[in-house]
C-alpha positions in Angstrom: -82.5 -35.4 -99.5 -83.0 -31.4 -99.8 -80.5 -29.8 -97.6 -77.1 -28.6 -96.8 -73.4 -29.9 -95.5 -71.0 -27.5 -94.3 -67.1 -28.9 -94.8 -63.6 -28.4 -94.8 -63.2 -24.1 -94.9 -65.8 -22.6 -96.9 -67.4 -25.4 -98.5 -71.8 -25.7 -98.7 -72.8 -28.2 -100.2 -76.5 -28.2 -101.8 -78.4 -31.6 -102.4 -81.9 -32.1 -104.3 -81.9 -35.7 -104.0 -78.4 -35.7 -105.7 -75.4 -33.0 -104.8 -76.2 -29.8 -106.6 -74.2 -27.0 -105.8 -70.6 -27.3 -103.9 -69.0 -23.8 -102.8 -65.1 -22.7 -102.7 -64.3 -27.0 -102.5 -60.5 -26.4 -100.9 -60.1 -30.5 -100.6 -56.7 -30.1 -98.2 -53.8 -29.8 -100.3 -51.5 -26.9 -99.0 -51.9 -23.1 -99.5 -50.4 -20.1 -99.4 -47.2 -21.9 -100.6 -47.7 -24.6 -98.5 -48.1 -22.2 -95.2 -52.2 -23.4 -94.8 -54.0 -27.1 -94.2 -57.5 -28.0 -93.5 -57.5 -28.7 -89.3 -60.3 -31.6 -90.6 -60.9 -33.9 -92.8 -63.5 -33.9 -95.9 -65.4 -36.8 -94.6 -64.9 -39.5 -97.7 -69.5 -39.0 -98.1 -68.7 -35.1 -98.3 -65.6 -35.6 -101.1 -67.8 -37.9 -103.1 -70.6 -35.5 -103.1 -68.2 -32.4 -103.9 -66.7 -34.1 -106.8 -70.3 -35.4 -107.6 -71.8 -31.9 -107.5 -73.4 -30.6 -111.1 -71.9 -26.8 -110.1 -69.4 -25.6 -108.3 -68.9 -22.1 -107.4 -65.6 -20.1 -106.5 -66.2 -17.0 -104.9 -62.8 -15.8 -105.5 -59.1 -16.4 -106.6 -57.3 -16.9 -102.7 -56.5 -20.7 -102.8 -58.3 -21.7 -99.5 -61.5 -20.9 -102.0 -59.8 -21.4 -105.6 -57.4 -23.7 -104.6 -55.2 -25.3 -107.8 -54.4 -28.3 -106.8 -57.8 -29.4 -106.0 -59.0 -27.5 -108.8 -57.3 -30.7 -110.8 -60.6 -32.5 -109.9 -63.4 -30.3 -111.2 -62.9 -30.8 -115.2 -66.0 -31.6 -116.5 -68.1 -30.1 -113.6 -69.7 -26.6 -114.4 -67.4 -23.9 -112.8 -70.0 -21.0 -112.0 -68.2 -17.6 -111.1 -69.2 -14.1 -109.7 -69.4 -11.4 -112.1 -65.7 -9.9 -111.2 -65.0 -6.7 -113.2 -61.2 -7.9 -115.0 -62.4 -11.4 -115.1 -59.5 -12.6 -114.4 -60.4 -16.4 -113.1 -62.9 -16.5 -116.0 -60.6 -15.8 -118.7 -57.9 -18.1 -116.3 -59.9 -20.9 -115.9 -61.3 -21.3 -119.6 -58.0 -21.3 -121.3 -57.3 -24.3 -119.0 -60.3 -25.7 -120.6 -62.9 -25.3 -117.6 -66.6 -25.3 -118.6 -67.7 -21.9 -117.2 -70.6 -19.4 -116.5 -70.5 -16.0 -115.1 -73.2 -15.4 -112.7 -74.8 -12.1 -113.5 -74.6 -10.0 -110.5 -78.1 -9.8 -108.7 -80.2 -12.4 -110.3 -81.8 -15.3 -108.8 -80.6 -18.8 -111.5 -82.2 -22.0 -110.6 -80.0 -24.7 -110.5 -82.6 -27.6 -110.3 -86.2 -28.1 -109.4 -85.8 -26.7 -105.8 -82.4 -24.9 -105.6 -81.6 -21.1 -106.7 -78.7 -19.0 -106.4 -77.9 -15.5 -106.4 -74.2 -14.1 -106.7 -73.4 -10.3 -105.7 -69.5 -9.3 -106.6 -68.4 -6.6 -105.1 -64.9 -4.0 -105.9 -63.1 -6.5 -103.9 -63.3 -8.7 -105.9 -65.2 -10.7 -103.5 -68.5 -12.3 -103.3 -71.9 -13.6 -101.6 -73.5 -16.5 -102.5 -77.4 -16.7 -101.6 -79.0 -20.0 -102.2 -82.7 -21.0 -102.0 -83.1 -24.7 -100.7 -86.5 -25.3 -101.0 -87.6 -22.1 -99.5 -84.6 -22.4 -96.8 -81.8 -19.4 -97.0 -78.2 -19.7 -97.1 -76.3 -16.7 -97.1 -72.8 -17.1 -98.4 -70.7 -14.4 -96.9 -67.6 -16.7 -97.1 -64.8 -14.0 -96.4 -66.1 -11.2 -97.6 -67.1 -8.0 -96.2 -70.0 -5.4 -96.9 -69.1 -3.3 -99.4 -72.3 -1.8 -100.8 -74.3 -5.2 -100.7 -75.5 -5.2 -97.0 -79.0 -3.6 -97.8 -79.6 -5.8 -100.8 -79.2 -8.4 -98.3 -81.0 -7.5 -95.6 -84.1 -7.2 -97.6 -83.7 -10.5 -99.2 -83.2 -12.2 -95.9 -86.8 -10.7 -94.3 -88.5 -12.7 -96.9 -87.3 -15.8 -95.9 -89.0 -18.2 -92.9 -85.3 -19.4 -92.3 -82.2 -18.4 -93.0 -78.6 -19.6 -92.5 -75.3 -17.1 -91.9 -72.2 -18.7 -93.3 -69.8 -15.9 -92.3 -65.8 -15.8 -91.2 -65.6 -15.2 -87.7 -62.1 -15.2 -85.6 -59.8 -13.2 -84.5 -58.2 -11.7 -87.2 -55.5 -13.9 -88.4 -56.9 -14.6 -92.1 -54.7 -11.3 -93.4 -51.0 -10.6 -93.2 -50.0 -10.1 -89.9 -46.1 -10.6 -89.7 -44.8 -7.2 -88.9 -41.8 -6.2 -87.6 -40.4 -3.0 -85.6 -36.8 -2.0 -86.4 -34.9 -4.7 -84.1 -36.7 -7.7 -85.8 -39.5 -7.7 -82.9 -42.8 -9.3 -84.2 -45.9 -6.9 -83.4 -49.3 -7.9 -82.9 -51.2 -5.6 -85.4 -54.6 -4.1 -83.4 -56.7 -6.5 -85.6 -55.7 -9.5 -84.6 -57.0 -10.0 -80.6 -58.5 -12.6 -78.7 -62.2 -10.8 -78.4 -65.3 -12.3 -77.8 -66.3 -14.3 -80.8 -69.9 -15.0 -79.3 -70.5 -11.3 -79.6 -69.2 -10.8 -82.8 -71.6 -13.9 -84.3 -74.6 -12.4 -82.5 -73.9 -8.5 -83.7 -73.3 -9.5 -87.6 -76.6 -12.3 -87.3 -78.5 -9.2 -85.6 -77.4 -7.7 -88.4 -78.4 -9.2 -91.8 -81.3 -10.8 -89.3 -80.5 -14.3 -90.2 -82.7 -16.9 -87.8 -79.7 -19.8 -87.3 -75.9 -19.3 -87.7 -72.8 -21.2 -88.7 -69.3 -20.6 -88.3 -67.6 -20.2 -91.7 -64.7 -19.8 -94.0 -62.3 -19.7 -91.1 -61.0 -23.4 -90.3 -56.9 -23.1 -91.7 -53.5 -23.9 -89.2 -50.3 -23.1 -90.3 -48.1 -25.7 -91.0 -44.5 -24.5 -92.7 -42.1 -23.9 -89.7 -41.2 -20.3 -90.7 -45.1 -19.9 -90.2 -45.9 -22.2 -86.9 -45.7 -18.9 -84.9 -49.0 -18.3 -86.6 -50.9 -21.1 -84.7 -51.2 -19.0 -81.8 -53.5 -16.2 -83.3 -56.0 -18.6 -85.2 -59.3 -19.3 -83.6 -60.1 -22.6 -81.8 -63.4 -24.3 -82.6 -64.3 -23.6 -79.0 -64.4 -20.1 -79.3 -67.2 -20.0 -81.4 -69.2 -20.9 -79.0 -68.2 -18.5 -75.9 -70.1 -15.7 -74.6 -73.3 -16.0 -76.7 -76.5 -15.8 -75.3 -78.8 -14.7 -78.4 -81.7 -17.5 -77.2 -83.9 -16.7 -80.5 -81.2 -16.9 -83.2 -79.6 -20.1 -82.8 -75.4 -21.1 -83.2 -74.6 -24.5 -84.6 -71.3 -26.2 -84.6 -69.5 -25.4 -88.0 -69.7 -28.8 -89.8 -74.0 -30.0 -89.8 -76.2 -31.8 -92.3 -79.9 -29.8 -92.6 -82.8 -31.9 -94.0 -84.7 -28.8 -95.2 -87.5 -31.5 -95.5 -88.0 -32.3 -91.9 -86.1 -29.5 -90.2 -83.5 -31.9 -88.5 -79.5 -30.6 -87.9 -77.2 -33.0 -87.5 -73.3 -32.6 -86.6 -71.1 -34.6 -89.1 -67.4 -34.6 -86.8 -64.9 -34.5 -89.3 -61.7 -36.1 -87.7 -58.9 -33.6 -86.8 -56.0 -33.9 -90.3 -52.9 -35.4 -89.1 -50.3 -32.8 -87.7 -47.9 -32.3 -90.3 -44.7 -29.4 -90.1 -43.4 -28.5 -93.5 -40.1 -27.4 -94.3 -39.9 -24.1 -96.8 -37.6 -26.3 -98.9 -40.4 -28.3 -99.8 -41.9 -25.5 -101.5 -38.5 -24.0 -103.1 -37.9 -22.2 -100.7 -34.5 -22.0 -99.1 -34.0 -18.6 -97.0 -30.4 -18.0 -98.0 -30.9 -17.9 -101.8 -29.5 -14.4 -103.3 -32.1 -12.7 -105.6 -30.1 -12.0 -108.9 -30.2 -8.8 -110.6 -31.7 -9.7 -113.1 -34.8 -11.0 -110.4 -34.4 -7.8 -108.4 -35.3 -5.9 -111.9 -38.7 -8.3 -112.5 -39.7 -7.4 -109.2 -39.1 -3.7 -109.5 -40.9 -3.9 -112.8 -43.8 -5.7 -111.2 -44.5 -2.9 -108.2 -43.6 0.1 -110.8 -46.5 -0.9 -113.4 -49.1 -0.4 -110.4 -48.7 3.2 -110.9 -51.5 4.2 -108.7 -48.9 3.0 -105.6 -47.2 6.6 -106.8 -49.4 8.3 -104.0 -49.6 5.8 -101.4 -45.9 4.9 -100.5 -42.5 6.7 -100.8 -40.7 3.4 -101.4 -40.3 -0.5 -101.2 -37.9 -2.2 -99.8 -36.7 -5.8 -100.7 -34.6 -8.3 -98.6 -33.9 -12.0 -100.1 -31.3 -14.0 -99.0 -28.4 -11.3 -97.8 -29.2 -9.4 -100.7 -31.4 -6.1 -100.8 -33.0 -3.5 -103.4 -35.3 -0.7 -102.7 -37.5 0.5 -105.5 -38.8 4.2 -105.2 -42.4 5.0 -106.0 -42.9 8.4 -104.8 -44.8 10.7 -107.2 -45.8 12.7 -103.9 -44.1 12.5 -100.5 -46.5 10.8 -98.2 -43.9 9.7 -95.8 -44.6 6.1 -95.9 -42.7 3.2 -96.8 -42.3 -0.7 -96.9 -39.4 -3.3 -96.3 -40.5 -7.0 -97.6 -38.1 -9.8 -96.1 -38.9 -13.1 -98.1 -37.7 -16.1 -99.7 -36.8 -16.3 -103.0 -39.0 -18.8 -104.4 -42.5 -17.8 -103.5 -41.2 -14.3 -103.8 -40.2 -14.5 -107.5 -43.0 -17.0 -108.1 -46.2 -14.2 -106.2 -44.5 -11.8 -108.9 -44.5 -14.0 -111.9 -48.0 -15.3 -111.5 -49.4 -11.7 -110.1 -50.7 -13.6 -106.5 -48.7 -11.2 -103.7 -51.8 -11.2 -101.8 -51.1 -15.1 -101.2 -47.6 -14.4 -100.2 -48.9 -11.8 -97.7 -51.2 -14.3 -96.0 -49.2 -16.7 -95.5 -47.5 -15.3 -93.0 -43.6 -16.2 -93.1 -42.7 -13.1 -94.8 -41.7 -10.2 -92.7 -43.0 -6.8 -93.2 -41.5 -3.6 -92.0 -43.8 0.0 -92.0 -41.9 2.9 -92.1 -43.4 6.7 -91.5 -46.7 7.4 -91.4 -49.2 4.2 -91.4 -52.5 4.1 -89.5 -52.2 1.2 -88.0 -50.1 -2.1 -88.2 -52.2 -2.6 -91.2 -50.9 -3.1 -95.1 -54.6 -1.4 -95.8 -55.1 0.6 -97.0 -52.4 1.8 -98.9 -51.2 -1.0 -100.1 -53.3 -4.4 -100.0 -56.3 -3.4 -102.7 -54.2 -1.7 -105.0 -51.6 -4.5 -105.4 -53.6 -7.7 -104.3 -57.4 -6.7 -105.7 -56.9 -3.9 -108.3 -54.1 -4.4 -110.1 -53.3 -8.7 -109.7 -57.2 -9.8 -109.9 -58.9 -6.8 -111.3 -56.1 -6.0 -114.1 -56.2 -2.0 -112.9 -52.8 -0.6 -112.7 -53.0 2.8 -113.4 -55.5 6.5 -111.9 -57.2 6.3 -115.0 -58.2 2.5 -115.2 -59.0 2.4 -111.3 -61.7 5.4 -111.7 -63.2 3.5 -114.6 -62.9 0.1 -112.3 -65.3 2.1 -109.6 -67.7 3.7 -112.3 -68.1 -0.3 -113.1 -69.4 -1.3 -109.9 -71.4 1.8 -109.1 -73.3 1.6 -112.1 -74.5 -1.7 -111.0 -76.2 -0.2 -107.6 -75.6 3.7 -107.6 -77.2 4.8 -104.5 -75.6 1.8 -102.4 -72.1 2.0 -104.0 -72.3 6.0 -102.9 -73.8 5.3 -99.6 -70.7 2.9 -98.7 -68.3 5.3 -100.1 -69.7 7.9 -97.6 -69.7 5.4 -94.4 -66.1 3.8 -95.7 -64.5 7.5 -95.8 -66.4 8.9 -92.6 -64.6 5.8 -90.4 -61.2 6.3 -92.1 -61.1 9.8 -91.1 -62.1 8.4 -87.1 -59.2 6.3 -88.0 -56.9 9.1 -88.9 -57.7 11.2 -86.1 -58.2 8.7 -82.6 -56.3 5.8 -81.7 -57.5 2.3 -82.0 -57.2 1.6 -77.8 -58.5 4.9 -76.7 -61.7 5.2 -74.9 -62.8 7.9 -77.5 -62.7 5.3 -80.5 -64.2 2.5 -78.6 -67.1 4.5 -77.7 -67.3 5.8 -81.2 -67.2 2.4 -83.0 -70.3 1.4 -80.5 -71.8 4.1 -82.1 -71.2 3.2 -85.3 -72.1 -0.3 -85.0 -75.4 0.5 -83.6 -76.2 2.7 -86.5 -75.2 -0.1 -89.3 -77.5 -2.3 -87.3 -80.0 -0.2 -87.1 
């Protein structure tokens, strides 16, 4: 066959008569220290062909895409990689003895007689993935969000008869979103809401002008106690499906076979995983174990080397287990601070191994804001220069960031500036009009209606 499956979170899988190609393969195992699971089942036809696949592709280092356990299983497979400036999971995965290839950002590589690919990394240290099956497009978004690339993709998308959006849609709950207010309250940050997702699949297929779409890179339930609460914000597989009416592009269900031969979808029905609750012990993780001062000093150490945090927050606070540290960062007052309440375990080990961001999205440790924030958001003062910058990208200080960004623009100049412009212009809306006021809803219309057209 030459076609497609789409499985488990984020997983294509490309056939020319034999499995080709098999994206971001999470096979199950638990994430995010054992806070994430797969809702489905990897039919046993779709495991066989992942693990059969020549190539597989990561897009990048969160483990519902890189995942390590089911990384175990790939040795001997061709690990293909986007071209991420610090190189990080290159460097990584060949001292484990993986047989790897970066993909040059922005050139087509065939991968057999009628497949192609095409990786674009962005300063993210995310990634697209745009394959060619037989003159059918895919087009990868996985998680990952515009940032430069949107044009370049547009333009490759027009020259295709049919084309496929593989794109996260939800409602918000694939970021840390376990804030606090001072009496322990849990707040619902503004991006995580139950909107119309059938409005939000036909604006961003509108957008890149894709002629089919397919839910994406957004199938996860939380399953360690002190992160059940989280079960209520993800997004059902029904909602998918509500409140679109865009007759000439059309919505599949999220897990379909394509025959690129003959045109013919069909839907695979994974069976639901079993329900499973995990206790945090199981993972080391025991919410009244003490951080030692000699731990207390690793993690100071480990925020004070990201010295470009000097200008975004005043101070971080730690809480583990009845004991508490706070670590001051402030080169220049900017009235903003943090307070962290986790579990010593994952805490020490998101430290050690330089992975906060997976601590963060898993959702059992609490965050506090304190002053002057935007929004219930750890973005962005916070998020990209721990979790992208410094952990993946291996940029820690003013000096190395600025070179980090001259990196990427120097690959597409007049894109990388363009976004710059548009990114600044709507943080300064942000700054200066609430999220829920009329004035900011009418302006974001505006704004979307420009990006589309």
């Amino acid at each position: 066959m030459l076609g497609f499956d789409t499985i488990g979170n984020a997983t294509l899988i490309a056939y020319d008569g034999e499995p080709v190609i098999a994206t971001d393969p999470w096979m199950g195992e638990p994430a995010y220290f054992g806070s994430w699971g797969l809702p489905f089942d990897i039919p046993e036809e779709q495991r066989l062909a992942i693990l059969r696949s020549k190539y597989v592709w990561l897009s990048h280092g969160h483990p519902d895409h890189l995942n390590p356990d089911s990384l175990n299983s790939f040795q001997g497979q061709k690990i293909l990689l986007p071209d991420h400036e610090g190189n990080r999971i290159r460097d990584d995965l060949t001292e484990q003895g993986f047989d790897v290839t970066v993909l040059k950002s922005g050139d087509w590589i065939s991968l057999s007689d009628n497949i192609r690919v095409y990786c674009i990394s962005d300063y993210f240290q995310d990634a697209v993935l745009l394959v060619d099956v037989g003159g059918t497009l895919l087009v990868n978004l996985n998680d990952a969000t515009d940032r430069g690339w949107g044009r370049r993709v547009k333009r490759i998308v027009r020259q295709a008869d049919r084309s496929f959006l593989l794109k996260l849609f939800g409602y918000g709950d694939v970021d840390m979103m376990n804030f606090i207010d001072d009496n322990a309250n849990r707040i619902t940050p503004d991006s995580v809401r139950k909107r119309s997702i059938g409005q939000q699949i036909a604006f961003f297929a509108k957008l890149y002008g894709t002629t089919d779409v397919v839910p994406f890179s957004c199938f996860h339930i939380y399953q360690r106690r002190d992160s059940l609460w989280a079960n209520t914000r993800t997004t059902p597989l029904e909602a998918f499906y509500d409140d679109y009416s865009e007759a000439d592009i059309a919505l599949h269900p999220a897990f379909i076979r394509y025959n690129a031969e003959t045109g013919e979808i069909s839907e695979l029905n994974p069976s639901e995983s079993v329900e499973r609750v995990y206790e945090p012990e199981e993972f080391g993780d025991n919410w009244t174990d003490p951080l030692e001062k000699m731990e207390m000093a690793e993690v100071e150490a480990y925020f004070r080397q990201i010295t470009t945090l000097e200008n975004q927050l005043d101070f971080i606070n730690v809480r583990v287990g009845g004991t508490e540290g706070t670590i001051d960062m402030s080169r220049r007052r900017s009235n903003r601070g943090l307070t962290f309440e986790a579990p010593r375990h994952s805490l020490l080990t998101a430290i050690r191994y330089e992975i906060f961001d997976d601590l963060l999205i898993g959702n059992f440790m609490k965050t506090r804001l304190h002053g002057n924030w935007e929004a219930e958001s750890l973005h962005p003062h916070f998020t990209p220069y721990v979790a992208k910058y410094a952990d993946n990208g291996r940029v820690k200080s003013d000096e190395e960031l600025d070179e980090y960004f001259k990196a990427y623009r120097r690959r597409a100049p007049i894109s990388f500036i363009a976004h710059v412009l548009e990114r600044e212009s709507e943080r300064r809306v942000r700054k200066l009009v609430r999220p829920d006021s009329p004035t900011f809803r009418l302006a974001k219309k505006a704004y979307l209606f420009l990006k589309r057209a």
